[in-house]
Gaussian input, Z-matrix of N, CA and C with variables (Angstrom, degrees):
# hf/3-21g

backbone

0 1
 N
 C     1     B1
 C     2     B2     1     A1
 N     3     B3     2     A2     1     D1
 C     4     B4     3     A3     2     D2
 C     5     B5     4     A4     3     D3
 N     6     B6     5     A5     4     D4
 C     7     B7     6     A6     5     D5
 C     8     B8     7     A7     6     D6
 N     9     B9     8     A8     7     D7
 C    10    B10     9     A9     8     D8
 C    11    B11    10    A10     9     D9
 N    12    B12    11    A11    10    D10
 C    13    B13    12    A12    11    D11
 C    14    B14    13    A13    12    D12
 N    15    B15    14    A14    13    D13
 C    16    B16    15    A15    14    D14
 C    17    B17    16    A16    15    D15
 N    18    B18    17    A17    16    D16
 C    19    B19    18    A18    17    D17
 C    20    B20    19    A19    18    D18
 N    21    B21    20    A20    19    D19
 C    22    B22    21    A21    20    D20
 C    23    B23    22    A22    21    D21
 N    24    B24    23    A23    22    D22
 C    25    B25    24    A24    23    D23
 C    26    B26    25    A25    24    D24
 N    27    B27    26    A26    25    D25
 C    28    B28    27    A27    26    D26
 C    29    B29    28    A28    27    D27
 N    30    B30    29    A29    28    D28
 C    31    B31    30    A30    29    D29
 C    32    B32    31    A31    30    D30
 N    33    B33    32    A32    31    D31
 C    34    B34    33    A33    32    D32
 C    35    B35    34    A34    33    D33
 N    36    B36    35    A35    34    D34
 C    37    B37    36    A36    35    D35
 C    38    B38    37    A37    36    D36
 N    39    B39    38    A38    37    D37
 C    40    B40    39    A39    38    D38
 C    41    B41    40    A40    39    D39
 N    42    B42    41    A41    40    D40
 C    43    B43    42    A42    41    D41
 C    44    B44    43    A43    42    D42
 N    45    B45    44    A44    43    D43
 C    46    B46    45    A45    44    D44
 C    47    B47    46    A46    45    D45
 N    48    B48    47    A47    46    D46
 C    49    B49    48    A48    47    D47
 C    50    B50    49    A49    48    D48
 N    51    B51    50    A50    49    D49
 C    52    B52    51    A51    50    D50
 C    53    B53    52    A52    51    D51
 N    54    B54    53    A53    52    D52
 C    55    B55    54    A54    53    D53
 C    56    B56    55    A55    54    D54
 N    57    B57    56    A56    55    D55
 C    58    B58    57    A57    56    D56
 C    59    B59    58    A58    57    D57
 N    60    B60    59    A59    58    D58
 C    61    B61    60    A60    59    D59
 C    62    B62    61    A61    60    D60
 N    63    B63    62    A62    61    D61
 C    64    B64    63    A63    62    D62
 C    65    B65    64    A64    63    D63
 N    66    B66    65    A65    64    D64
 C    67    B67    66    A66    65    D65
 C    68    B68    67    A67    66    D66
 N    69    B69    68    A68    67    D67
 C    70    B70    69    A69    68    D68
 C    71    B71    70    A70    69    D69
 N    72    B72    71    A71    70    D70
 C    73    B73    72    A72    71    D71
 C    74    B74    73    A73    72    D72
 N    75    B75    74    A74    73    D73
 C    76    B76    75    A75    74    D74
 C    77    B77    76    A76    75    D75
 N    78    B78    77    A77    76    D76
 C    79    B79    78    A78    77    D77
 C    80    B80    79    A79    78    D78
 N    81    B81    80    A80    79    D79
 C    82    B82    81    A81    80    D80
 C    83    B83    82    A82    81    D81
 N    84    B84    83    A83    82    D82
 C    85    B85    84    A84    83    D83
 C    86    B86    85    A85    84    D84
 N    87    B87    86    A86    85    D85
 C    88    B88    87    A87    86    D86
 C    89    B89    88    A88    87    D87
 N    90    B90    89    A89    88    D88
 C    91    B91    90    A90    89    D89
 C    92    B92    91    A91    90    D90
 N    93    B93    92    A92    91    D91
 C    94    B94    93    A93    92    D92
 C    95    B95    94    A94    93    D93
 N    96    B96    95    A95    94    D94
 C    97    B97    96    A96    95    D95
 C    98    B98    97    A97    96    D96
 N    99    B99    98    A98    97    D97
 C   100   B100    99    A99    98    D98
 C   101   B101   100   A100    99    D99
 N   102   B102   101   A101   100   D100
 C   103   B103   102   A102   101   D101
 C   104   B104   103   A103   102   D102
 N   105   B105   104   A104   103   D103
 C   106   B106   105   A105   104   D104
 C   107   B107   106   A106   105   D105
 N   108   B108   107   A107   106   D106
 C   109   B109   108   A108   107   D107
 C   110   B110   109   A109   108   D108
 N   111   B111   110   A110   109   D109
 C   112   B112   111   A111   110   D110
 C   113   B113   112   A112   111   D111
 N   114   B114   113   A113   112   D112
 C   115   B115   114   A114   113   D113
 C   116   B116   115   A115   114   D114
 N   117   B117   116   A116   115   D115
 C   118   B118   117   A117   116   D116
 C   119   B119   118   A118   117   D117
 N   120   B120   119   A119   118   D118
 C   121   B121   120   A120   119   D119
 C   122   B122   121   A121   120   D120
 N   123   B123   122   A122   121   D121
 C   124   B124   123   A123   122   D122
 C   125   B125   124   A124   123   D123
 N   126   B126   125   A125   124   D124
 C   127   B127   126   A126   125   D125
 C   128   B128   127   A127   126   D126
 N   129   B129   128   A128   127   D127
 C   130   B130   129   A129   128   D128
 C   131   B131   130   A130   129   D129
 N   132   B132   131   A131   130   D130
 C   133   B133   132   A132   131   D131
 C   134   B134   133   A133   132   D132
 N   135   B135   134   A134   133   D133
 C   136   B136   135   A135   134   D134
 C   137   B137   136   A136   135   D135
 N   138   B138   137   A137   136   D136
 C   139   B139   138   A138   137   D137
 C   140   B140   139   A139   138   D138
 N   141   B141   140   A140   139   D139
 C   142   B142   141   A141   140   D140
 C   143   B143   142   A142   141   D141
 N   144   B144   143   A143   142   D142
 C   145   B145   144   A144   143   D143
 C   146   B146   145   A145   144   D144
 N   147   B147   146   A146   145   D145
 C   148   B148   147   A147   146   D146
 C   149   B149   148   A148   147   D147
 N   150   B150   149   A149   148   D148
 C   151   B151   150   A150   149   D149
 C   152   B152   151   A151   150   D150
 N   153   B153   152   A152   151   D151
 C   154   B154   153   A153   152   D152
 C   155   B155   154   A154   153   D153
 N   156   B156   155   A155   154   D154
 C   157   B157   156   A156   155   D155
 C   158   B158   157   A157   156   D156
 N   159   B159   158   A158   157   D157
 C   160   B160   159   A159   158   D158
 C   161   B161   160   A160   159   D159
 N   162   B162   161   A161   160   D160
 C   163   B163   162   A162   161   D161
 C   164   B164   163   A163   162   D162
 N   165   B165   164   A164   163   D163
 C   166   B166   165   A165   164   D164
 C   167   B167   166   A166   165   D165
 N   168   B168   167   A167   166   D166
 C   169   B169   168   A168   167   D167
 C   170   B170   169   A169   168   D168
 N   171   B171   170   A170   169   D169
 C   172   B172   171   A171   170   D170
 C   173   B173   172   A172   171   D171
 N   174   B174   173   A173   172   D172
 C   175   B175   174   A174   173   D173
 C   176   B176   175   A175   174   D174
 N   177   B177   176   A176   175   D175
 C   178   B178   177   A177   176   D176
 C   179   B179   178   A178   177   D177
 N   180   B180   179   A179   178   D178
 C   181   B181   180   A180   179   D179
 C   182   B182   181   A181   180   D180
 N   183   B183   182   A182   181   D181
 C   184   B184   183   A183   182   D182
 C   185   B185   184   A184   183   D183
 N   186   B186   185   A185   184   D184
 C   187   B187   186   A186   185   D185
 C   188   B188   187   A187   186   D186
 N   189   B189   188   A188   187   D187
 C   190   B190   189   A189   188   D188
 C   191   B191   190   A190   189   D189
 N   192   B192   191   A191   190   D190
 C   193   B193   192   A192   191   D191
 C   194   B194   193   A193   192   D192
 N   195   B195   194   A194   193   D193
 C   196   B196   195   A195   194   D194
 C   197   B197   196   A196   195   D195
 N   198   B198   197   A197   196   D196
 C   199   B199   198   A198   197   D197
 C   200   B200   199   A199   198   D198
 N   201   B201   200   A200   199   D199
 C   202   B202   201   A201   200   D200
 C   203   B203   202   A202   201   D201
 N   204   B204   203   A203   202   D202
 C   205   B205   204   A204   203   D203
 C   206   B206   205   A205   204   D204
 N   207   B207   206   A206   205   D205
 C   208   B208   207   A207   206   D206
 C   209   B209   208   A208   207   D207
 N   210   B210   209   A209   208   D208
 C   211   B211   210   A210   209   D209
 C   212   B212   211   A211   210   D210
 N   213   B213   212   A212   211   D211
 C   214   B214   213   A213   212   D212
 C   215   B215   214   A214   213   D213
 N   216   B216   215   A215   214   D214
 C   217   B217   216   A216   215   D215
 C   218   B218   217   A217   216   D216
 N   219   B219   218   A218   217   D217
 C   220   B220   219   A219   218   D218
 C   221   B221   220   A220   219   D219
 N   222   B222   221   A221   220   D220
 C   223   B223   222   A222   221   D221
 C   224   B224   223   A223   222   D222
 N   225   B225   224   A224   223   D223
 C   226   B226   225   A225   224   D224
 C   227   B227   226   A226   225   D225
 N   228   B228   227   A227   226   D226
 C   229   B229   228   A228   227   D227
 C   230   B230   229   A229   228   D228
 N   231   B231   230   A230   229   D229
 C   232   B232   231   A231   230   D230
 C   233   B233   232   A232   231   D231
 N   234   B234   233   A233   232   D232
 C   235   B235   234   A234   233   D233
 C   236   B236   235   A235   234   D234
 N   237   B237   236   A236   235   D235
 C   238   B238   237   A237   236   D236
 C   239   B239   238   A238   237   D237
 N   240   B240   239   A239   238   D238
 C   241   B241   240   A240   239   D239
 C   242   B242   241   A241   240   D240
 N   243   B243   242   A242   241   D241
 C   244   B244   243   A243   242   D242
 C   245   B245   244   A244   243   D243
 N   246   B246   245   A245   244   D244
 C   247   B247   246   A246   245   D245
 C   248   B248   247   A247   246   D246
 N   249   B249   248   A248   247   D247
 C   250   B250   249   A249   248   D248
 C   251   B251   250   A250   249   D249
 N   252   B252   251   A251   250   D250
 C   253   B253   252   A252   251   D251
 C   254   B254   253   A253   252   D252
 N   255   B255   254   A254   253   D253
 C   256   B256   255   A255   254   D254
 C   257   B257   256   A256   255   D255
 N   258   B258   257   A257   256   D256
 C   259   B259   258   A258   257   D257
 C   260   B260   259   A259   258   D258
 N   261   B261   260   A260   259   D259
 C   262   B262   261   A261   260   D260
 C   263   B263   262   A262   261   D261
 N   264   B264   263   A263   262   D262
 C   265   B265   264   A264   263   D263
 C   266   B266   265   A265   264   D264
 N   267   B267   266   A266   265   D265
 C   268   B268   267   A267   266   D266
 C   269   B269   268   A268   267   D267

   B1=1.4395
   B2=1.5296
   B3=1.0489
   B4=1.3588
   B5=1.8228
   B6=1.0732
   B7=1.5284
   B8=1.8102
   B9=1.4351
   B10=1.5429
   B11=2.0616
   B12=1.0074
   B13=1.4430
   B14=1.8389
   B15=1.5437
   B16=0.9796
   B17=1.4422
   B18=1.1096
   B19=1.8159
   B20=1.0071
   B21=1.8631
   B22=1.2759
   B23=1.7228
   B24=1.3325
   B25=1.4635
   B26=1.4463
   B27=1.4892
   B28=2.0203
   B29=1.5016
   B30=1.4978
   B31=1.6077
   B32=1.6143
   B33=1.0799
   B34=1.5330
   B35=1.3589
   B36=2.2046
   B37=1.0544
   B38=1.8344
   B39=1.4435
   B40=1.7920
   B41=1.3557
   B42=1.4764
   B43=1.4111
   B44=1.4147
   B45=1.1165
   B46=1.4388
   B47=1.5610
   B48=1.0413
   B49=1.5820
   B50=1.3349
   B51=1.4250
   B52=1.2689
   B53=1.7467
   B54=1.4507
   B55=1.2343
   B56=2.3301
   B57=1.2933
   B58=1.4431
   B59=1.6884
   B60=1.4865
   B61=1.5326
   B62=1.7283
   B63=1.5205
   B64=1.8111
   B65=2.0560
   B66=1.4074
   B67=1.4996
   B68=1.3465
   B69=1.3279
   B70=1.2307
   B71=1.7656
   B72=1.2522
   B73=1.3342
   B74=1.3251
   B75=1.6189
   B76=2.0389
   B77=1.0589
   B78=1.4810
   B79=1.8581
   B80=1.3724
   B81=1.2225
   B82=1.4804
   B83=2.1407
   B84=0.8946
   B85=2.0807
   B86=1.7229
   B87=1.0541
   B88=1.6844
   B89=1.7429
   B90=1.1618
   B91=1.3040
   B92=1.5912
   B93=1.5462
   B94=1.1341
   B95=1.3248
   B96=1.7990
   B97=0.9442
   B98=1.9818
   B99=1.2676
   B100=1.3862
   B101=1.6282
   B102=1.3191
   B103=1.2430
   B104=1.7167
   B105=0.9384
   B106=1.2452
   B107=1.6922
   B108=1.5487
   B109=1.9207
   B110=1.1841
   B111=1.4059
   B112=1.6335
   B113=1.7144
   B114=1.5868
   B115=1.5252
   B116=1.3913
   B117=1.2122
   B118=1.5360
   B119=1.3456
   B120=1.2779
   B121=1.5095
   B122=1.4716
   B123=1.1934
   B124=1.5199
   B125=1.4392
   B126=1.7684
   B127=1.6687
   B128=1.5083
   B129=1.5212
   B130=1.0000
   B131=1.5169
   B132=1.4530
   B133=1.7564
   B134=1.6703
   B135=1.2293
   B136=1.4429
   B137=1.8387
   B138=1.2888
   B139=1.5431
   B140=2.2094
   B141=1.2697
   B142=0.9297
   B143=2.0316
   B144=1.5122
   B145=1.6939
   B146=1.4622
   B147=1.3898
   B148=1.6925
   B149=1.5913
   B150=1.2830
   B151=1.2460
   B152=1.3775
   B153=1.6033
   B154=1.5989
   B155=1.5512
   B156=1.3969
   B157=1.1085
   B158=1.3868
   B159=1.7161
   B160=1.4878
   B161=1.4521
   B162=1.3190
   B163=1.4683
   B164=1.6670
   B165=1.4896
   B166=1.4791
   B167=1.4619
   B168=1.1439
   B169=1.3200
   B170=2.1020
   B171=0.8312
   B172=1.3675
   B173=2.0131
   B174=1.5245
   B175=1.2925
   B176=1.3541
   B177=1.3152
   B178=1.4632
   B179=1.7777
   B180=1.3305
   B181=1.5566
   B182=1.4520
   B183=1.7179
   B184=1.7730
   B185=1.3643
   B186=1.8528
   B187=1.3157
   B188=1.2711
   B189=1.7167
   B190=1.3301
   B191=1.1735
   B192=1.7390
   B193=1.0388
   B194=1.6995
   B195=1.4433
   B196=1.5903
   B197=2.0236
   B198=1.0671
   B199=1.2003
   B200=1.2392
   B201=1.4494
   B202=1.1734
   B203=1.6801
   B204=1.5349
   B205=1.3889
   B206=1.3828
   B207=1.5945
   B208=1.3590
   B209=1.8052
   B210=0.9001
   B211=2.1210
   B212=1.7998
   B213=1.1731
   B214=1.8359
   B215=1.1387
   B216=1.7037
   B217=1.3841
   B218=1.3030
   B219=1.2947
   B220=1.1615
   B221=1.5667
   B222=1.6209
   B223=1.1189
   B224=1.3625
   B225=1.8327
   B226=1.3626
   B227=1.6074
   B228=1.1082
   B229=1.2264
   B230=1.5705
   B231=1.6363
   B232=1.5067
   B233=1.2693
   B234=1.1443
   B235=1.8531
   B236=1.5173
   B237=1.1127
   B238=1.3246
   B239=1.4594
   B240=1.8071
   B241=1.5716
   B242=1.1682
   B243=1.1850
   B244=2.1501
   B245=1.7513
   B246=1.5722
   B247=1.4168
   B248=1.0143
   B249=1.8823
   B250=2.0540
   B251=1.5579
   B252=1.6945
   B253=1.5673
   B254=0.9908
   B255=1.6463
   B256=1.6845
   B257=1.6190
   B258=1.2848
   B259=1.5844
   B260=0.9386
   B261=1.4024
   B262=1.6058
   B263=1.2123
   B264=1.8533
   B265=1.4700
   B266=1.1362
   B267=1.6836
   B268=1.4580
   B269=1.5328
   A1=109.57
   A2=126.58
   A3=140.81
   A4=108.25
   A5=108.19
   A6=137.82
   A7=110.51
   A8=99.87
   A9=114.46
   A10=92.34
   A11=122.50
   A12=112.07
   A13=113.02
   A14=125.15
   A15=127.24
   A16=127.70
   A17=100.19
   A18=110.19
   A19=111.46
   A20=135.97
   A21=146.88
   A22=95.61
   A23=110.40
   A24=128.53
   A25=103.48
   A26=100.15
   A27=97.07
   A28=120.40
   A29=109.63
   A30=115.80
   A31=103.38
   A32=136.76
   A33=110.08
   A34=103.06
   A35=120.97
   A36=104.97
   A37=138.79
   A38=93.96
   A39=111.65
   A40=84.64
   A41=112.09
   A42=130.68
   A43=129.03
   A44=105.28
   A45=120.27
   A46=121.08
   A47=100.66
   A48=113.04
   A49=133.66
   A50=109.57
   A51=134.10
   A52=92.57
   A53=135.98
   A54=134.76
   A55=101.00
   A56=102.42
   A57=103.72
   A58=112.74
   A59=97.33
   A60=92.82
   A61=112.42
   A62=93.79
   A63=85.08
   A64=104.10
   A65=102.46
   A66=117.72
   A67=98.54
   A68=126.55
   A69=133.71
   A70=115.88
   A71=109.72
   A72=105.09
   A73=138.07
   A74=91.46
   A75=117.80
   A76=98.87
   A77=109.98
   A78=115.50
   A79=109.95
   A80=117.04
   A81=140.93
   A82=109.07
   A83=68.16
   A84=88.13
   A85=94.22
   A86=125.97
   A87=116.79
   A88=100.08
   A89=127.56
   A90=129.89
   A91=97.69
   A92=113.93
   A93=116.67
   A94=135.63
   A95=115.86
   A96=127.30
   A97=88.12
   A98=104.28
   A99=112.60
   A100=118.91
   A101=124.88
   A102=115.02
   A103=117.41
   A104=97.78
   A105=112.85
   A106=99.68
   A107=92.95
   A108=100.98
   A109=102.19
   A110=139.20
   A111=119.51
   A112=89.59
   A113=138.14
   A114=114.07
   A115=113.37
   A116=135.83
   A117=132.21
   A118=117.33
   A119=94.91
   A120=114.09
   A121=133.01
   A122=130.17
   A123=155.10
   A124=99.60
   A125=97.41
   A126=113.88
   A127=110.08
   A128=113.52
   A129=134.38
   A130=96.51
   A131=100.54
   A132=108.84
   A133=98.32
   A134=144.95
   A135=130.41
   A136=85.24
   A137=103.33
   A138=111.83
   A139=79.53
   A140=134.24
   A141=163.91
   A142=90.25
   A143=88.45
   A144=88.81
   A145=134.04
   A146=98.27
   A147=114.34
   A148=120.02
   A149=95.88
   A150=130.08
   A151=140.83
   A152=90.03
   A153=103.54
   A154=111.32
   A155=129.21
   A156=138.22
   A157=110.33
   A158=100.96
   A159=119.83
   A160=97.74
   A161=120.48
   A162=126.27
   A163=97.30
   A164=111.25
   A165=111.01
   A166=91.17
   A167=148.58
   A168=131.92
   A169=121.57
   A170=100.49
   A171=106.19
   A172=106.99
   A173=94.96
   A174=94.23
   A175=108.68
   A176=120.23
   A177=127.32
   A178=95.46
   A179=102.65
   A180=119.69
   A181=117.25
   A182=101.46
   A183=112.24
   A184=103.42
   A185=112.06
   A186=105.66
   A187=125.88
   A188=126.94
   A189=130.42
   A190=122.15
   A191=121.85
   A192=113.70
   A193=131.57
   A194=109.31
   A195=103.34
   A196=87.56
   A197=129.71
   A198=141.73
   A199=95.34
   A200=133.19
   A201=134.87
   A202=115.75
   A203=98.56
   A204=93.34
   A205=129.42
   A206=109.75
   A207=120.43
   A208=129.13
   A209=106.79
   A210=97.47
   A211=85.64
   A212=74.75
   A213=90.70
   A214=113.51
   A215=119.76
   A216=111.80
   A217=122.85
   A218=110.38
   A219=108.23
   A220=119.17
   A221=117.13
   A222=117.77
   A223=131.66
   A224=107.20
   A225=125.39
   A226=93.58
   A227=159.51
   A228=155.11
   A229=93.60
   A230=128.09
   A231=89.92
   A232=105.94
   A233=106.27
   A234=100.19
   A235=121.76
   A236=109.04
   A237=118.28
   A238=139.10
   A239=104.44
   A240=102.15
   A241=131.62
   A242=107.14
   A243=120.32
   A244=81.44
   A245=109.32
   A246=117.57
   A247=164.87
   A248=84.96
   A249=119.33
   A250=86.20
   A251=132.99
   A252=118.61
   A253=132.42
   A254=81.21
   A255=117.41
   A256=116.54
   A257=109.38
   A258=115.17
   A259=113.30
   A260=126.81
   A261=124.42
   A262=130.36
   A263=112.29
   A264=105.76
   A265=124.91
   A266=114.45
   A267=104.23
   A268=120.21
   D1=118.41
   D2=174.32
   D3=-74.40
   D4=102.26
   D5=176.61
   D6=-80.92
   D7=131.94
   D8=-175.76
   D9=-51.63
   D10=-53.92
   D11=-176.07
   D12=-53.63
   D13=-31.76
   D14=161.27
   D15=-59.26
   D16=-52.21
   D17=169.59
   D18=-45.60
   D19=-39.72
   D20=-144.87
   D21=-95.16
   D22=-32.01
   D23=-173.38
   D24=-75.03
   D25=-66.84
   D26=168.11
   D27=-32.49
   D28=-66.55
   D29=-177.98
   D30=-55.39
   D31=-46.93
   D32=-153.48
   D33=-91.47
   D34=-7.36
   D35=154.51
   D36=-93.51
   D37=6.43
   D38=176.87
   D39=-37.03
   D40=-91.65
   D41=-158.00
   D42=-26.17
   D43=-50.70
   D44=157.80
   D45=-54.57
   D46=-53.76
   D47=171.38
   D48=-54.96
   D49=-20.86
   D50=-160.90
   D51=-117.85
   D52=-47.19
   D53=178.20
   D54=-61.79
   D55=-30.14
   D56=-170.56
   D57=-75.97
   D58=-24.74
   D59=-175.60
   D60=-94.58
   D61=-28.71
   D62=-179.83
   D63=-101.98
   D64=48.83
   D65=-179.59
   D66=-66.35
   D67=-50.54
   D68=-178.24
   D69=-42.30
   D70=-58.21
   D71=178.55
   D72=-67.18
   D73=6.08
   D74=168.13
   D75=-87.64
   D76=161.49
   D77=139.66
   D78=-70.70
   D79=134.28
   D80=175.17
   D81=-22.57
   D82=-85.53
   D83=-171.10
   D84=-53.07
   D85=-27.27
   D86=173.23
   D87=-77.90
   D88=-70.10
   D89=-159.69
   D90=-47.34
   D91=-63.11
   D92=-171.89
   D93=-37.76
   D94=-35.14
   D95=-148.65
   D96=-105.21
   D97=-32.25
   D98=168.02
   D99=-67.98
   D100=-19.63
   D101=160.62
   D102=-89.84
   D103=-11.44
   D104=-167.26
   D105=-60.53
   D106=-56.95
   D107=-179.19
   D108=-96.62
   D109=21.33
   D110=162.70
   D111=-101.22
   D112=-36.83
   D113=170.00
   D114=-62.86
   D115=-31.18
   D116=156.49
   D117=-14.09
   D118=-75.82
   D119=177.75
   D120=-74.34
   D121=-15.11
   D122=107.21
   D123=6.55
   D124=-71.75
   D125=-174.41
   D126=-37.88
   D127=-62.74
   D128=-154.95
   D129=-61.59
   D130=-89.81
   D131=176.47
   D132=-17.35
   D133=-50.74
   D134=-135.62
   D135=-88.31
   D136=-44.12
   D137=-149.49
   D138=-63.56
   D139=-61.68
   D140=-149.04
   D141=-51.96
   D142=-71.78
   D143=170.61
   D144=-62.17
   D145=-9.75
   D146=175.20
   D147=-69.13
   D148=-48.55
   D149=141.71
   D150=-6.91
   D151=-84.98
   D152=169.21
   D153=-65.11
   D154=-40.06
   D155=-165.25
   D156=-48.22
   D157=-69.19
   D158=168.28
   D159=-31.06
   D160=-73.93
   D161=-134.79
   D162=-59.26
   D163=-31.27
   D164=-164.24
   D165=-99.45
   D166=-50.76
   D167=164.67
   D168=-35.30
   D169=-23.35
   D170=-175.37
   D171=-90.19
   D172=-31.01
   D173=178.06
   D174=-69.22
   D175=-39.67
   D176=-158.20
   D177=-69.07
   D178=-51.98
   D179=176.46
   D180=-22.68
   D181=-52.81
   D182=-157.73
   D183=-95.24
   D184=-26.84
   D185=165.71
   D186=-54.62
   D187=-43.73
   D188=172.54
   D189=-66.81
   D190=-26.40
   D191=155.40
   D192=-81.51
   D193=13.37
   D194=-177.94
   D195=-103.93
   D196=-0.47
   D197=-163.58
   D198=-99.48
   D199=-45.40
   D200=-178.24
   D201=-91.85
   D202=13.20
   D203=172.38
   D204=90.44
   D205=-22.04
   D206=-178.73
   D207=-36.56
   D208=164.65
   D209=-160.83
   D210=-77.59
   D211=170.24
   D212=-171.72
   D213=-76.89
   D214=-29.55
   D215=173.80
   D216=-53.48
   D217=-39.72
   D218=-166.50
   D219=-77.86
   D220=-13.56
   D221=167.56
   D222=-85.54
   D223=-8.96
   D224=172.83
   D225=-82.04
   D226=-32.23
   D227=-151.86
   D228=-108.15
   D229=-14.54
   D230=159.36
   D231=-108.20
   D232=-4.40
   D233=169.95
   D234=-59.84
   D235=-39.73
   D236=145.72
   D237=-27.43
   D238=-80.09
   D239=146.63
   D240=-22.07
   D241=-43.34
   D242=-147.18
   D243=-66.49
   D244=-66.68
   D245=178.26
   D246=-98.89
   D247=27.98
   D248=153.02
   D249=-79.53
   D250=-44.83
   D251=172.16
   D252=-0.35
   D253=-89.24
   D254=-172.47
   D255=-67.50
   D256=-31.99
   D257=168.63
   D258=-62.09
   D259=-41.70
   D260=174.19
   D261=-79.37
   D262=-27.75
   D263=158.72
   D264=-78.19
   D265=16.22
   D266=176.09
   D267=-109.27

């Protein structure tokens, strides 16, 4: 089953994929240096959505657990998390 996080993986590697096979019809030292910083940034975007995922999975997390009553510490310690997250994906 092909999963929205998979799909997201396909698309940001088309591009790349697609700059590697028609490399040939560049000059060398241009293409290269141009794939070079579009997987860079690949990096980024991936690390970026990894990110968000957590950050919103964790929200959903502490909400069900503030619903269920859970002690407060434990919801201050992912509130926390949530926004070492967001500080870092920013």
């Amino acid at each position: 089953m092909i999963s929205r996080r998979s799909k997201e993986i396909t698309l940001q590697n088309l591009a790349t994929r697609l700059m590697e096979f028609f490399q040939s019809l560049y000059p060398e030292h241009q293409i290269k240096h141009f794939i070079k910083h579009l997987k860079e940034l690949q990096e980024v975007l991936g690390n970026f959505q990894d990110l968000s995922v957590q950050e919103s999975t964790l929200k959903l997390y502490s909400e069900e657990m503030r619903n269920a009553n859970i002690r407060a510490d434990t919801l201050l310690a992912m509130a926390v998390l949530i926004q070492n997250l967001d500080t870092f994906r920013q």
